[in-house]
N, CA and C atoms as a LAMMPS dump frame, in Angstrom:
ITEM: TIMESTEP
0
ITEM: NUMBER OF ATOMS
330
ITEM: BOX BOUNDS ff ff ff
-5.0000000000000000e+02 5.0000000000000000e+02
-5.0000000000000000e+02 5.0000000000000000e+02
-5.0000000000000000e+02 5.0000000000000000e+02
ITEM: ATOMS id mol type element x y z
1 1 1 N 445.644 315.276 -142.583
2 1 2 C 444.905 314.317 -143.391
3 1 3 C 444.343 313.215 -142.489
4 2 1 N 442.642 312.726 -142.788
5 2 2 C 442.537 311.888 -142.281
6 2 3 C 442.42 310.759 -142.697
7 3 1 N 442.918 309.649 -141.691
8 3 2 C 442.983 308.025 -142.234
9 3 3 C 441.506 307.704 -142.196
10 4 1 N 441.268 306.819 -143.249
11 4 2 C 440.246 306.465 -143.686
12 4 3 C 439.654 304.985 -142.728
13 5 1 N 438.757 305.681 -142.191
14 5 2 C 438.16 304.345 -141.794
15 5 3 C 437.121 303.306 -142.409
16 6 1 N 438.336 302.592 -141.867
17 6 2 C 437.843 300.488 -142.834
18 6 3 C 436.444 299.929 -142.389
19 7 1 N 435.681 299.86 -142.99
20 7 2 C 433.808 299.448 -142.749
21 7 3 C 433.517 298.089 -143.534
22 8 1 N 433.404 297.239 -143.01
23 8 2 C 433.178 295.667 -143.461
24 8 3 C 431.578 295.8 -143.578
25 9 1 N 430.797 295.46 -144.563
26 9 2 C 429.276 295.199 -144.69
27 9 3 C 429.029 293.863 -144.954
28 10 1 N 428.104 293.25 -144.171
29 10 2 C 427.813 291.522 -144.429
30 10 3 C 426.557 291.382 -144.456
31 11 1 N 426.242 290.174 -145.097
32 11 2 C 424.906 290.046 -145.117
33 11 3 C 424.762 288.288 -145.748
34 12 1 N 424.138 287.797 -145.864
35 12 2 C 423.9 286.597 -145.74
36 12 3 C 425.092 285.921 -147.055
37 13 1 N 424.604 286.598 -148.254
38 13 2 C 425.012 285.526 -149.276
39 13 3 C 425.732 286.532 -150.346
40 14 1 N 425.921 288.053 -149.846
41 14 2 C 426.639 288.885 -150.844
42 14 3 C 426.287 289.267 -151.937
43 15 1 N 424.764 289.244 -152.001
44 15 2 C 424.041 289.068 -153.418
45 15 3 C 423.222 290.203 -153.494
46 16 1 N 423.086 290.561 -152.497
47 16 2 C 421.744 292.459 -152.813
48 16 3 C 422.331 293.302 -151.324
49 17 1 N 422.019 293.077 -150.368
50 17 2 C 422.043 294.152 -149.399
51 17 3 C 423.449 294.387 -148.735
52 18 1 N 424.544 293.617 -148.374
53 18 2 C 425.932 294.081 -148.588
54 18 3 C 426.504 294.617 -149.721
55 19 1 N 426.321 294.343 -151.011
56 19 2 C 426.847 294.669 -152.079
57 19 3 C 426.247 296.327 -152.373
58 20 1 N 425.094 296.401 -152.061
59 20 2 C 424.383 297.755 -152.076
60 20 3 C 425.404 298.708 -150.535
61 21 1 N 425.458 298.006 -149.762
62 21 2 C 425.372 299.108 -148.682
63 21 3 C 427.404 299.483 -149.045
64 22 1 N 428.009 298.63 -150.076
65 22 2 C 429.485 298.993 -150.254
66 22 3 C 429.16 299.908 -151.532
67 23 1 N 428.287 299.287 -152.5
68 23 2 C 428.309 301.076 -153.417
69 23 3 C 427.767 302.104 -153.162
70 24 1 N 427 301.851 -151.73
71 24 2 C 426.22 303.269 -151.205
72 24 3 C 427.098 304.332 -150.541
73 25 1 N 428.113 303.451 -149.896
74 25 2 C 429.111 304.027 -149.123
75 25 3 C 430.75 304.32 -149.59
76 26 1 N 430.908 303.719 -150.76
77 26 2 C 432.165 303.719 -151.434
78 26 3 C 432.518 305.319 -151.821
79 27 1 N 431.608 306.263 -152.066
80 27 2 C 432.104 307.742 -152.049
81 27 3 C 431.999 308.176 -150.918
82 28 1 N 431.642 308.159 -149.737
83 28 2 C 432.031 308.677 -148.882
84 28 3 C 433.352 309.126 -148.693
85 29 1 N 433.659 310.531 -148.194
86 29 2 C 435.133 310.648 -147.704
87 29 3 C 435.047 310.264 -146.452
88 30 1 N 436.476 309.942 -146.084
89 30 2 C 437.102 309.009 -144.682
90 30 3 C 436.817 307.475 -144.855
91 31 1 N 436.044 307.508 -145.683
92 31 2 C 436.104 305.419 -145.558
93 31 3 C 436.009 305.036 -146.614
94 32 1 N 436.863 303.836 -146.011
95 32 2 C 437.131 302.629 -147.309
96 32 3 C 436.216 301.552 -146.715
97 33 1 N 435.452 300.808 -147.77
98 33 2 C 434.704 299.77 -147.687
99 33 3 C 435.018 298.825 -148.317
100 34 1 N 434.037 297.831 -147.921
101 34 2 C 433.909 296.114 -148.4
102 34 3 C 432.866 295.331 -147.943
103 35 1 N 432.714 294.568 -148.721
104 35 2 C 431.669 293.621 -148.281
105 35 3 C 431.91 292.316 -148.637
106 36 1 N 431.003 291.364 -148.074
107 36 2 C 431.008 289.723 -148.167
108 36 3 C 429.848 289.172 -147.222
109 37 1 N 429.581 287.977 -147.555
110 37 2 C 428.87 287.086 -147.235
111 37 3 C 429.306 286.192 -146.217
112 38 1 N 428.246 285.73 -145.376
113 38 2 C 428.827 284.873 -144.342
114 38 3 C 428.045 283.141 -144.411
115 39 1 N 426.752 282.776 -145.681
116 39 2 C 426.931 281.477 -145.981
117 39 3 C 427.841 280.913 -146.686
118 40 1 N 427.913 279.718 -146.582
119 40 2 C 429.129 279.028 -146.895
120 40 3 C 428.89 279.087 -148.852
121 41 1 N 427.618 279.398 -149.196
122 41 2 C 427.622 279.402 -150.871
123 41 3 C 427.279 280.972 -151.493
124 42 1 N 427.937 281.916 -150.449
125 42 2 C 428.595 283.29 -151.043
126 42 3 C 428.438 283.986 -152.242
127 43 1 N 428.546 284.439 -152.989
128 43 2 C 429.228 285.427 -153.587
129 43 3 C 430.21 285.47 -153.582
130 44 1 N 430.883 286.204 -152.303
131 44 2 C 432.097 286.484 -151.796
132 44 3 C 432.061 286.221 -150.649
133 45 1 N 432.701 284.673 -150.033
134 45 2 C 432.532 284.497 -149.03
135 45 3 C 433.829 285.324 -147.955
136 46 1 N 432.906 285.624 -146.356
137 46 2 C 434.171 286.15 -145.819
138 46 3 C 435.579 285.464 -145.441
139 47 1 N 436.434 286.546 -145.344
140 47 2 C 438.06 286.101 -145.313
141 47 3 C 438.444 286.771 -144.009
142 48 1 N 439.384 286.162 -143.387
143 48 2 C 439.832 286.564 -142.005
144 48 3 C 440.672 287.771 -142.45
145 49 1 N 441.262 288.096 -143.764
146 49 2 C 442.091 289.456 -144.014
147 49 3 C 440.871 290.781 -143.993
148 50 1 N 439.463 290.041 -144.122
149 50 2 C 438.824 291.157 -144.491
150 50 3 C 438.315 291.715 -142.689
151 51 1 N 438.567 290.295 -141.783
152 51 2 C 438.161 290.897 -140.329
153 51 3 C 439.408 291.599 -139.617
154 52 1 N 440.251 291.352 -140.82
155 52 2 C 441.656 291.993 -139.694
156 52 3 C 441.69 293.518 -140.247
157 53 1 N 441.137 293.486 -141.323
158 53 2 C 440.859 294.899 -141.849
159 53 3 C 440.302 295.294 -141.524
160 54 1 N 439.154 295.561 -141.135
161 54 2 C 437.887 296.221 -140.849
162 54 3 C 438.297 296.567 -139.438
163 55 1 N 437.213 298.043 -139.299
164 55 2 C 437.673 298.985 -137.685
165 55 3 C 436.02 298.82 -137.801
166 56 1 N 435.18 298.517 -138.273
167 56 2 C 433.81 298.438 -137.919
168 56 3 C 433.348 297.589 -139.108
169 57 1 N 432.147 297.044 -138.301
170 57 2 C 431.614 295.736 -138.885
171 57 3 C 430.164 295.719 -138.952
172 58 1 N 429.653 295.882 -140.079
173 58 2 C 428.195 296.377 -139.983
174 58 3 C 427.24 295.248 -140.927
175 59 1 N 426.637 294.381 -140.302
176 59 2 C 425.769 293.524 -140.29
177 59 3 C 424.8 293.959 -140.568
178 60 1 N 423.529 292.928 -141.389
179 60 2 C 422.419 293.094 -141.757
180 60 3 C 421.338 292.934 -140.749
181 61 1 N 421.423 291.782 -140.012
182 61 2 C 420.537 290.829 -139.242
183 61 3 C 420.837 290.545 -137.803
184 62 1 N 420.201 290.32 -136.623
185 62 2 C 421.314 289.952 -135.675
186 62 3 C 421.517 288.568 -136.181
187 63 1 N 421.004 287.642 -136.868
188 63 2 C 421.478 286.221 -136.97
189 63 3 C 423.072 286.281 -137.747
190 64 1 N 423.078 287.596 -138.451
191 64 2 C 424.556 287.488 -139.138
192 64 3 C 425.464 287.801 -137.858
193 65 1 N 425.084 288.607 -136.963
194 65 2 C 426.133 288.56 -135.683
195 65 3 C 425.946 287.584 -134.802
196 66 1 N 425.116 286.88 -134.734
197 66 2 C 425.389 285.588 -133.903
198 66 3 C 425.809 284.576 -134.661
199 67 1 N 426.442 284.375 -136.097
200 67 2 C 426.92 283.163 -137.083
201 67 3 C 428.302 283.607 -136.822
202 68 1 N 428.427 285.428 -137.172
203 68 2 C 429.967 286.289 -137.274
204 68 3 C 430.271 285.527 -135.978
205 69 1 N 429.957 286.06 -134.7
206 69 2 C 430.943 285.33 -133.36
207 69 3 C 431.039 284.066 -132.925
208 70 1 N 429.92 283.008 -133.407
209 70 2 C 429.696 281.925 -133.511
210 70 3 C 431.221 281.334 -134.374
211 71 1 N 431.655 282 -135.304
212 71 2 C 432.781 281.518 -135.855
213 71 3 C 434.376 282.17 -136.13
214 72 1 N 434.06 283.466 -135.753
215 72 2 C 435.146 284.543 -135.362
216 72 3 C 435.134 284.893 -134.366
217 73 1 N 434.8 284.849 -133.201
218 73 2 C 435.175 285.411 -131.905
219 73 3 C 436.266 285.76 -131.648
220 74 1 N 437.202 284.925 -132.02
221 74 2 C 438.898 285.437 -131.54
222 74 3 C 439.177 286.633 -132.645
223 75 1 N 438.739 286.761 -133.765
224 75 2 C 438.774 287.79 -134.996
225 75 3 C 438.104 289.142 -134.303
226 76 1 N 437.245 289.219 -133.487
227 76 2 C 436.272 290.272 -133.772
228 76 3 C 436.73 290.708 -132.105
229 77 1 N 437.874 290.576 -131.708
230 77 2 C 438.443 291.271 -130.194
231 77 3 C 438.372 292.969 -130.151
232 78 1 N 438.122 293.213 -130.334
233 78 2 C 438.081 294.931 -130.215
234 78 3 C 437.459 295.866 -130.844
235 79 1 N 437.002 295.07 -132.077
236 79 2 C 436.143 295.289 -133.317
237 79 3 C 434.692 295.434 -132.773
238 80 1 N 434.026 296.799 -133.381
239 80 2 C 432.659 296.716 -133.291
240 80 3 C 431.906 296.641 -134.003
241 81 1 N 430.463 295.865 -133.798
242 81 2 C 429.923 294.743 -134.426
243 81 3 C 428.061 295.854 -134.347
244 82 1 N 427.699 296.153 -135.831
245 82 2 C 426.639 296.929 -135.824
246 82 3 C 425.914 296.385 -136.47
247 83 1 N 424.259 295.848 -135.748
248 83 2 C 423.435 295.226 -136.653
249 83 3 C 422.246 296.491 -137.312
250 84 1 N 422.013 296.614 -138.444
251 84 2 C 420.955 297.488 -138.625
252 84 3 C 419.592 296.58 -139.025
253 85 1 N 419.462 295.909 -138.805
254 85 2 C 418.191 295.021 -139.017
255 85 3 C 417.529 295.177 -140.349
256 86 1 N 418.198 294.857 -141.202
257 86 2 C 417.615 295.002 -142.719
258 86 3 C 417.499 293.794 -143.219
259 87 1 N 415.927 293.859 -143.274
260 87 2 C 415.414 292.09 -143.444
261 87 3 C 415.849 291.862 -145.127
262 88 1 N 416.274 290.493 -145.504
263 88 2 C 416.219 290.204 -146.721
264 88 3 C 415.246 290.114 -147.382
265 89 1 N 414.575 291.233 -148.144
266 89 2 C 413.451 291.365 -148.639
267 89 3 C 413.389 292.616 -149.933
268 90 1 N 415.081 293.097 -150.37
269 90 2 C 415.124 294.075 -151.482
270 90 3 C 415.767 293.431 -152.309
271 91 1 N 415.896 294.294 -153.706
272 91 2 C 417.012 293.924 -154.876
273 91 3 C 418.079 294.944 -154.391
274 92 1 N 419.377 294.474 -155.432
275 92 2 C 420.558 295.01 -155.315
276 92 3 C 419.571 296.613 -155.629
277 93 1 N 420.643 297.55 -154.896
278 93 2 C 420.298 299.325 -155.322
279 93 3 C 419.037 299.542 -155.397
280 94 1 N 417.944 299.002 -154.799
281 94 2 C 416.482 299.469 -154.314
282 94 3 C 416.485 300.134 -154.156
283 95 1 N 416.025 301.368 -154.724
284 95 2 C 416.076 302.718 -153.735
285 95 3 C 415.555 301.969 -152.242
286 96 1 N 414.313 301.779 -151.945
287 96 2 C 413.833 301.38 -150.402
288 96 3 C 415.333 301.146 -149.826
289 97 1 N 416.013 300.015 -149.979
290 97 2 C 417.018 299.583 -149.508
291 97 3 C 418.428 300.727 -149.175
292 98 1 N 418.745 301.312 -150.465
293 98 2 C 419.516 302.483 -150.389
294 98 3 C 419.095 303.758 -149.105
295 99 1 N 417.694 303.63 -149.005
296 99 2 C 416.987 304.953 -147.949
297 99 3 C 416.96 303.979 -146.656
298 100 1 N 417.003 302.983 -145.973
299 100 2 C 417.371 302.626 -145.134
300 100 3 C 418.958 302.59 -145.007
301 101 1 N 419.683 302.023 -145.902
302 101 2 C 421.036 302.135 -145.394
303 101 3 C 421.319 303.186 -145.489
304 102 1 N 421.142 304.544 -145.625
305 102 2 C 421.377 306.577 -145.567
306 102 3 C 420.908 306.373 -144.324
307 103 1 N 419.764 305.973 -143.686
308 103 2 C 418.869 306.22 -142.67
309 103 3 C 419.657 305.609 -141.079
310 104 1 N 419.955 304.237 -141.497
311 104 2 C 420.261 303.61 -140.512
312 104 3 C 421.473 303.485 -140.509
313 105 1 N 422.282 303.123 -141.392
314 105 2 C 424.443 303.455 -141.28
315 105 3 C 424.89 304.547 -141.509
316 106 1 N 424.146 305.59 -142.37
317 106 2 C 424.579 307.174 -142.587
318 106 3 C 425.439 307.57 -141.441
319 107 1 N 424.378 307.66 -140.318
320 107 2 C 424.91 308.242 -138.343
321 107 3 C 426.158 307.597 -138.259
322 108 1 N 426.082 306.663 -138.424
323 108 2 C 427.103 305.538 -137.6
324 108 3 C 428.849 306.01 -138.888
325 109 1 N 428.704 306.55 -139.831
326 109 2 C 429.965 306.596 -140.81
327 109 3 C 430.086 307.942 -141.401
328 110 1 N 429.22 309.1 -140.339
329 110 2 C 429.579 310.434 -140.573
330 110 3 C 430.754 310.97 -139.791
């Protein structure tokens, strides 16, 4: 049996493109997901249980990985940190949005 690998999705404010890329990926077999936000007026803002969880960390923007190490660096020691460059510019479950995250995180969580 295999252990399921833990996939953190972030994105600015937890409101369309993390929240999409955790129900896009929530049937996948082998991984367990989650998501959160990294401004301070969230959705779901992030929690250090959710960086101690996560075995990969998959970002929207590079500005969300330069805020993520800007304020977790000591959190994110071994952890790898994947930006797919998905500009804030869809609704929650866009298809557009859904066919980039198949396109661009699919590879990376097969």
């Amino acid at each position: 049996m295999t252990t399921p690998r833990r996939v953190l999705f972030l994105c600015s404010r937890h409101r369309l493109r993390s929240p999409t890329a955790a129900a896009v990926f929530a049937t996948w077999p082998h991984l367990e997901v989650d998501s959160a936000g990294l401004a301070d007026d969230a959705e779901t803002p992030l929690s250090s249980d959710q960086l101690e969880w996560a075995q990969l960390i998959v970002v929207m923007e590079s500005s969300h990985r330069r805020r993520l190490q800007a304020r977790h660096a000591s959190r994110l020691r071994g952890k790898r940190v994947v930006c797919l460059d998905i500009p804030d510019r869809y609704d929650f479950m866009q298809p557009e949005l859904v066919a980039l995250l198949l396109e661009k995180a699919g590879p990376l969580l097969r």
